[in-house]
C-alpha positions in Angstrom: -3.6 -19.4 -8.8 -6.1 -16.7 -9.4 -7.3 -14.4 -12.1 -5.7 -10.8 -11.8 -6.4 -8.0 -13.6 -3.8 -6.5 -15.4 -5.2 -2.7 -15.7 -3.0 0.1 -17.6 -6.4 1.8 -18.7 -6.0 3.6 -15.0 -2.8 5.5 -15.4 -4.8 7.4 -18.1 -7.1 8.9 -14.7 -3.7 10.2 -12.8 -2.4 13.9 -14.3 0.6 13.4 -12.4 1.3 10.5 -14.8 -0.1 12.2 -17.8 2.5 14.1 -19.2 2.7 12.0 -21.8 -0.9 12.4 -23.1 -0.5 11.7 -27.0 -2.5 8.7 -27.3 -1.1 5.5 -27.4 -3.2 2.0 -27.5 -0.2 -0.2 -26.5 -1.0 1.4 -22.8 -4.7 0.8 -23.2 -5.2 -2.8 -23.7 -5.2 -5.3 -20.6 -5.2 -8.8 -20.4 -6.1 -11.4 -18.4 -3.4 -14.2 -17.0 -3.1 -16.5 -14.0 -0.8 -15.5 -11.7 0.4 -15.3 -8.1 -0.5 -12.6 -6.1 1.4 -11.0 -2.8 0.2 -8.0 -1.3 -0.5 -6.2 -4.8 2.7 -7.0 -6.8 3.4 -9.9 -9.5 5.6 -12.4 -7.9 6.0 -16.0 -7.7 5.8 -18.4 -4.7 9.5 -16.8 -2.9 10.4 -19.9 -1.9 9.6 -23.2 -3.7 9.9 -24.2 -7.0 7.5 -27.4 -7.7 5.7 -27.6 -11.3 3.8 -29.9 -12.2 6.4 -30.1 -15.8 9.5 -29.2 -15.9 8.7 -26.7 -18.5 5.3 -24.6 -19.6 5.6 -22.7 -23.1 3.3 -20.9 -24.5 2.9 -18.7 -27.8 0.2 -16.0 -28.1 -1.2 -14.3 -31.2 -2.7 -10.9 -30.5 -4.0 -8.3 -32.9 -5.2 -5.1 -32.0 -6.7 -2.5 -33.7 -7.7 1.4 -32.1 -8.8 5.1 -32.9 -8.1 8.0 -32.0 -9.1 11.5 -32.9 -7.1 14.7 -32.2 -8.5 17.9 -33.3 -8.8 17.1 -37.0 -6.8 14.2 -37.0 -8.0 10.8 -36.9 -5.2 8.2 -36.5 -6.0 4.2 -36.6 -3.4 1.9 -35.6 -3.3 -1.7 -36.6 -1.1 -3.8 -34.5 0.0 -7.6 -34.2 1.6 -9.3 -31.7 3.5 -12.8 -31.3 4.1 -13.2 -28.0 6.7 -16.9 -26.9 7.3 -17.0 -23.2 8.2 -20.3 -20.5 9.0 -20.9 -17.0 11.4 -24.0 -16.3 12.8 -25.6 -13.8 16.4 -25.9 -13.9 17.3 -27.7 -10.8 19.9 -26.6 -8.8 20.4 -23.3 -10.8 16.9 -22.0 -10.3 13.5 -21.2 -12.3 14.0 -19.6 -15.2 11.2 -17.2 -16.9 11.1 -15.5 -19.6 9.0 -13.5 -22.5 9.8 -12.7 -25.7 7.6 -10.2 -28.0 8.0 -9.8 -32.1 5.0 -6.9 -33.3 4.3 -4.9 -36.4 2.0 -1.9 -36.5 0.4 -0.3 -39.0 0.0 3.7 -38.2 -1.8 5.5 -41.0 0.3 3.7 -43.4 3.6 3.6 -42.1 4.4 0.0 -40.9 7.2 -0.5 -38.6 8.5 -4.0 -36.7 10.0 -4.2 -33.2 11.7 -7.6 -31.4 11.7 -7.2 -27.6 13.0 -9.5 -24.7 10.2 -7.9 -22.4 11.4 -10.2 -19.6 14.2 -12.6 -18.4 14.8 -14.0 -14.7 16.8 -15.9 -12.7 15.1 -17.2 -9.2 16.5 -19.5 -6.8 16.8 -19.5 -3.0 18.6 -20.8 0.1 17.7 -21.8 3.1 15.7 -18.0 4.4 16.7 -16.4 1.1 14.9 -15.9 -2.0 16.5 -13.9 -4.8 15.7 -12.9 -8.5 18.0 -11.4 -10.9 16.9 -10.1 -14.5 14.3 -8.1 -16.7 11.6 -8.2 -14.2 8.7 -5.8 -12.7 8.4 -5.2 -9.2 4.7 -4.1 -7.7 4.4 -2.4 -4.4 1.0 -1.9 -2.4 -2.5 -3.7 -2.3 -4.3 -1.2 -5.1 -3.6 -2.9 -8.2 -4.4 -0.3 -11.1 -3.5 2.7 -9.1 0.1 4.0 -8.3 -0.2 5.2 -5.0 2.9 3.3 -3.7 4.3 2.8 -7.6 5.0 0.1 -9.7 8.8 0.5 -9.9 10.3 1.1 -13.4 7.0 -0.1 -15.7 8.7 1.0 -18.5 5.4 1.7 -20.3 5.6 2.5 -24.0 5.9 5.7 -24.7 4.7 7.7 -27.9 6.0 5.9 -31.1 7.0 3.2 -29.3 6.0 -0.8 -29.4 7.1 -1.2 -26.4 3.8 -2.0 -25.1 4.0 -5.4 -23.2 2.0 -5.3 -19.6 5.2 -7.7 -18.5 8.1 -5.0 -19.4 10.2 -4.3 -17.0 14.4 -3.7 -16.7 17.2 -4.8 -15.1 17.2 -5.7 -11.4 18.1 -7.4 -8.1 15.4 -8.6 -5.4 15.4 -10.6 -2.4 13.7 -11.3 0.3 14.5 -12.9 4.0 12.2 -14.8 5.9 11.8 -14.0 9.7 9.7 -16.1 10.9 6.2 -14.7 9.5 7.4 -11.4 8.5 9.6 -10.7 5.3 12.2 -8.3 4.6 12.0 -7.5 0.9 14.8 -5.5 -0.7 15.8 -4.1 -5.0 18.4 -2.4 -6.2 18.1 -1.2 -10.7 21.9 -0.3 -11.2 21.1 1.7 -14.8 17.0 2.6 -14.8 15.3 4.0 -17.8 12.8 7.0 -17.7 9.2 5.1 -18.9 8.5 7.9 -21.4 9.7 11.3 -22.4 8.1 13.5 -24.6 11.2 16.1 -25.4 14.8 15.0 -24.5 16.3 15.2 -21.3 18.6 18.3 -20.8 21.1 15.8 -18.9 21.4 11.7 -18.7 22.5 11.7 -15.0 19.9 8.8 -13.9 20.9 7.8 -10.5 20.1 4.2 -9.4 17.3 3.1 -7.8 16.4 1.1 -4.8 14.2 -0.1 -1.9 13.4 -1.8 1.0 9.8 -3.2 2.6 8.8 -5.2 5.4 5.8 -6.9 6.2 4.3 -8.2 8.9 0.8 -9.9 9.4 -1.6 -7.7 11.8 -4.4 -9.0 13.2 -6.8 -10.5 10.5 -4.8 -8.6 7.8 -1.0 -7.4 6.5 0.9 -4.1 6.9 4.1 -3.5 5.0 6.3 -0.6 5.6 7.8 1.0 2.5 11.0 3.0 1.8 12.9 3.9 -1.5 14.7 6.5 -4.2 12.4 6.0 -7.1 12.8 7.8 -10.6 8.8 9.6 -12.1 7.2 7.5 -14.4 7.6 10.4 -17.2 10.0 12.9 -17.3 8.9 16.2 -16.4 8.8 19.2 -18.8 10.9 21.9 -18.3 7.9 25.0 -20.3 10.8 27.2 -19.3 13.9 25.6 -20.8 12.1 23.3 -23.4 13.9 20.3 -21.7 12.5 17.3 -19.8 13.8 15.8 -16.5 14.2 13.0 -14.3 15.4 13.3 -11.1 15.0 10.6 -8.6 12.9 11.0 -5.3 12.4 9.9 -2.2 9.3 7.6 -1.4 8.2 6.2 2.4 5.0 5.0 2.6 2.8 2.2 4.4 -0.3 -0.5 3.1 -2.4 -2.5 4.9 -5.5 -5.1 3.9 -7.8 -6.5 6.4 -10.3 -8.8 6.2 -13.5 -8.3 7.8 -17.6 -10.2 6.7 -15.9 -11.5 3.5 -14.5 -8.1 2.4 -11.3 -7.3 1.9 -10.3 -3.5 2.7 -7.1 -2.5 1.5 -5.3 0.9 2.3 -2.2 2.7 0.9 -0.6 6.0 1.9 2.7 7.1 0.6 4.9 10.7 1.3 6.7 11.5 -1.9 9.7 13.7 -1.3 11.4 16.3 -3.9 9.4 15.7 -7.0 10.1 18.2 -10.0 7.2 20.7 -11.1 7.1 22.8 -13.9 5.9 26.5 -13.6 6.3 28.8 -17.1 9.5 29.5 -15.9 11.4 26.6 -14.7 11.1 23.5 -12.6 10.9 23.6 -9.0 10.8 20.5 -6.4 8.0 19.5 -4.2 6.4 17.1 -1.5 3.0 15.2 -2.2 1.2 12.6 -0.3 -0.3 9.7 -2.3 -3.7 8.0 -0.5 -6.0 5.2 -1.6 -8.5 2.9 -0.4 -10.8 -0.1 -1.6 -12.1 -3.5 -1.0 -12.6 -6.6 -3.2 -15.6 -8.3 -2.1 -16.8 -12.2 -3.8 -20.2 -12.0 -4.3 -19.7 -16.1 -4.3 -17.0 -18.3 -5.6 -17.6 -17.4 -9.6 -18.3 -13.6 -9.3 -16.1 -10.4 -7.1 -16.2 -6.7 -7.6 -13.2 -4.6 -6.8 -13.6 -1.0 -6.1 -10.7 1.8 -5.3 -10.4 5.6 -4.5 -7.5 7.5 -4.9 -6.3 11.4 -3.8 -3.1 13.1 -4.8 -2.1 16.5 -2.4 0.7 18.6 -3.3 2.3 20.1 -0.5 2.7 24.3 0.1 1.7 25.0 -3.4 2.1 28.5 -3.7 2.3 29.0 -7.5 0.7 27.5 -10.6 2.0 24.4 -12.3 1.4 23.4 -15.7 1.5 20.6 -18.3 2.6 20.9 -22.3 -0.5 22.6 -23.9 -0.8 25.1 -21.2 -2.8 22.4 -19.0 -2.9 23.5 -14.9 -1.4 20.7 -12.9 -3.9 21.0 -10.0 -3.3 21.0 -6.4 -5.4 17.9 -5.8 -5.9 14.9 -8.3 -8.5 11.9 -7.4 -10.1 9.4 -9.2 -11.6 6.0 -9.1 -11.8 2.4 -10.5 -14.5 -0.4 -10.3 -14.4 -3.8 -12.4 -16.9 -7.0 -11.8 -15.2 -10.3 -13.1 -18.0 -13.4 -13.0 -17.0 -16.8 -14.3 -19.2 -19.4 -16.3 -19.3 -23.0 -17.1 -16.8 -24.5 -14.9 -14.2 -21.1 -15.5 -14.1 -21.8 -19.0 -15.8 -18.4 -19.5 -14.4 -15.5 -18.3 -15.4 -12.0 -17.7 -14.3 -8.5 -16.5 -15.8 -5.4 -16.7 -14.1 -1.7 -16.1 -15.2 1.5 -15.5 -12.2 3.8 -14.2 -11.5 7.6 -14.4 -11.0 11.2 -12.7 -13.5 12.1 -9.9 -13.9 15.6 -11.7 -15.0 14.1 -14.9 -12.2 15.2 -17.0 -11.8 11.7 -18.1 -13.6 8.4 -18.0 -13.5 5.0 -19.6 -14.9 1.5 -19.7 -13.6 -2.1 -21.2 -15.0 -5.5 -21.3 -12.4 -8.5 -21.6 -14.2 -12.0 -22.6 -11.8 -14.9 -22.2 -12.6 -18.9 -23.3 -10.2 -21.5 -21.8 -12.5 -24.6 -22.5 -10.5 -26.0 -25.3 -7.3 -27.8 -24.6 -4.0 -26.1 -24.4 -5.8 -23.3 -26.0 -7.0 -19.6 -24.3 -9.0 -17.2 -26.1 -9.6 -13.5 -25.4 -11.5 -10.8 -26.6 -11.5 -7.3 -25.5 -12.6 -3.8 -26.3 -12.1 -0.2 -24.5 -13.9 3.6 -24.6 -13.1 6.3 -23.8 -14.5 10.2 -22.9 -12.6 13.1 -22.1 -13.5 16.9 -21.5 -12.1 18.9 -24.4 -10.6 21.6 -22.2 -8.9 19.4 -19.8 -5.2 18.0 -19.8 -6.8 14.4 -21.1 -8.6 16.0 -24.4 -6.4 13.8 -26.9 -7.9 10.9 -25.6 -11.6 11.8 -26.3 -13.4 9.2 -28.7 -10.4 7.0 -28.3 -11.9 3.4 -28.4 -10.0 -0.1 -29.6 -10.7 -4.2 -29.7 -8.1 -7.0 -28.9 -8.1 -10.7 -30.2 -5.7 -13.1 -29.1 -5.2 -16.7 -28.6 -2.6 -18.7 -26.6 -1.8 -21.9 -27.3 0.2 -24.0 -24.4 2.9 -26.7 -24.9 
């Protein structure tokens, strides 16, 4: 196991995933879990099943509390979450995990509560094979934080919404087939859901999605080969029409890490066919090619820094495309992220630093997270986020934003 960052503060840098831009903290707070790690995605060891106890449940308390200001309008948001998840081993039928989430938020006043089964899986294998079926997330590429190569279906909560669980995925089927040392990795979502929409969709025609990846080690490092139909994060805004839209498109795309003097460079290109664009008029579809590069290097064995880059070109742009509010949605996007994570006392102290945002200084922001795992069967974490914005670019609503997180976790 190792610590992984669980960073939603970054999709806040990408306009192309902006068009949701009324604030919301659910999509600003990150956490800090152990996990397994393959080649950028959240996924658990494909083909064994050993646990030290046949069961590992845990409950987590969270409160969170943020604030906001747009134009003359200052909105604080009071939140708490109790959070019950497990893993078990159920023998010949499989590992079963799953998370539930009960919250109630205070929003200037108005108080609302939301139950949510944020995720439920079924994994089990045979012989070459590893499947999953359920509620589940599925990460592609080695940037974690940046969607070059997408994190299929994050369902992220979308304005009014509690849906704001890092974990929250939808329905789905993966496998993978073991060839020797290379994989063949495969999904399929019968019935996915748009993440967010700000207006309603001027026709529910979602089309399914699905993909397939294979990796292969190269040299001192991994490439995987990527190929899918994918629906956008947010539904795009028709400025003509005064609809939204999500159409699926088409995604092909490669990653690569290699390890060289104790740093580990990581690279991720995708081609992203027949994406929708809005002019005043109407929408239009388009090409864009997705890059990103960065290394995580340990300084030693209690302290790494991770640093990424990221460029977004659309394709024989010929006209001007736009966001609500009469934002421009440029030709090229790019931004960056940095953290520093150091450990103390034997790992029972743990902490991550953040500074992410757009290379053109439209918008930057920077969190701590503190975590305490000395005590027995108990995690603590404390975290806090701010956040700057220009007042004439697309991300001026989030200008001032700023918010602190408390939880504690308590194992069984």
């Amino acid at each position: 196991m190792r610590v992984s960052l669980l960073l939603l503060l970054s999709g806040i840098a990408n306009p192309v995933f902006a068009q949701d831009f009324e604030f919301d903290e659910t999509e600003l707070v990150f956490e800090l879990e152990e996990i397994e790690e393959n080649d950028g995605g959240v996924e658990f060891d494909d083909a064994i099943f050993e646990t030290e106890d046949p069961t590992s449940l845990a409950l987590t308390a969270r409160y969170q509390f943020s604030r906001s200001n747009t134009s003359l309008t200052t909105t604080d948001i009071s939140r708490f979450d109790l959070d019950l998840e497990d893993v078990a081993d159920w023998g010949a039928l499989g590992n079963i995990e799953w998370k539930a989430q009960l919250s109630t938020q205070d929003k200037n006043g108005t108080n609302t509560l939301e139950a949510t089964l944020s995720k439920f899986t079924l994994q089990n294998s045979y012989e070459d094979v590893s499947w999953k079926l359920g509620k589940m997330r599925i990460g592609w590429g080695e940037l974690e934080g940046i969607s070059i190569l997408d994190i299929v279906n994050p369902v992220a909560a979308s304005s009014g919404s509690l849906s704001g669980d890092a974990d929250a995925g939808q329905w789905a089927l993966s496998a993978d087939y073991f060839i020797g040392d290379n994989t063949l990795s495969g999904f399929s979502i019968v019935r996915p859901a748009v993440s967010s929409e700000i207006i309603a969709q001027a026709s529910d025609n979602t089309q399914p999605e699905f993909g397939l990846k294979y990796q292969r080690p190269s040299g001192k490092g991994q490439l995987s080969l990527y190929a899918a139909q994918l629906l956008p994060q947010s539904a795009v805004v028709n400025l003509g029409a005064g609809t939204s839209s999500a159409q699926p498109y088409n995604l092909v795309g490669v990653s690569y890490n290699y390890a060289r003097s104790g740093v580990l460079w990581e690279f991720d290109l995708g081609y992203k066919s027949g994406q929708e664009r809005s002019d005043l008029t109407g929408l239009s579809t388009h090409d864009r090619f997705d890059l990103g590069v960065g290394f995580e290097y340990a300084l030693n064995s209690t302290t790494q820094i991770n640093m990424a880059a990221y460029g977004q070109f659309w394709l024989n742009q010929k006209d001007k495309y736009y966001f609500p509010g009469g934002f421009e949605d440029k030709e090229i996007n790019s931004g960056y992220q940095l953290y520093f994570s150091k450990s103390f006392s034997n790992d029972r102290w743990n902490t991550i630093a953040v500074f992410s945002g757009a290379l053109d200084a439209s918008v930057s922001n920077q969190a701590i997270s503190i975590e305490y795992s000395g005590l027995d069967e108990l995690k603590l974490l404390a975290s806090a986020y701010w956040i700057q914005a220009n007042s004439e670019s697309l991300f001026s609503a989030y200008d001032g934003a700023n918010g602190v997180s408390f939880s504690v976790q308590r194992s069984f």
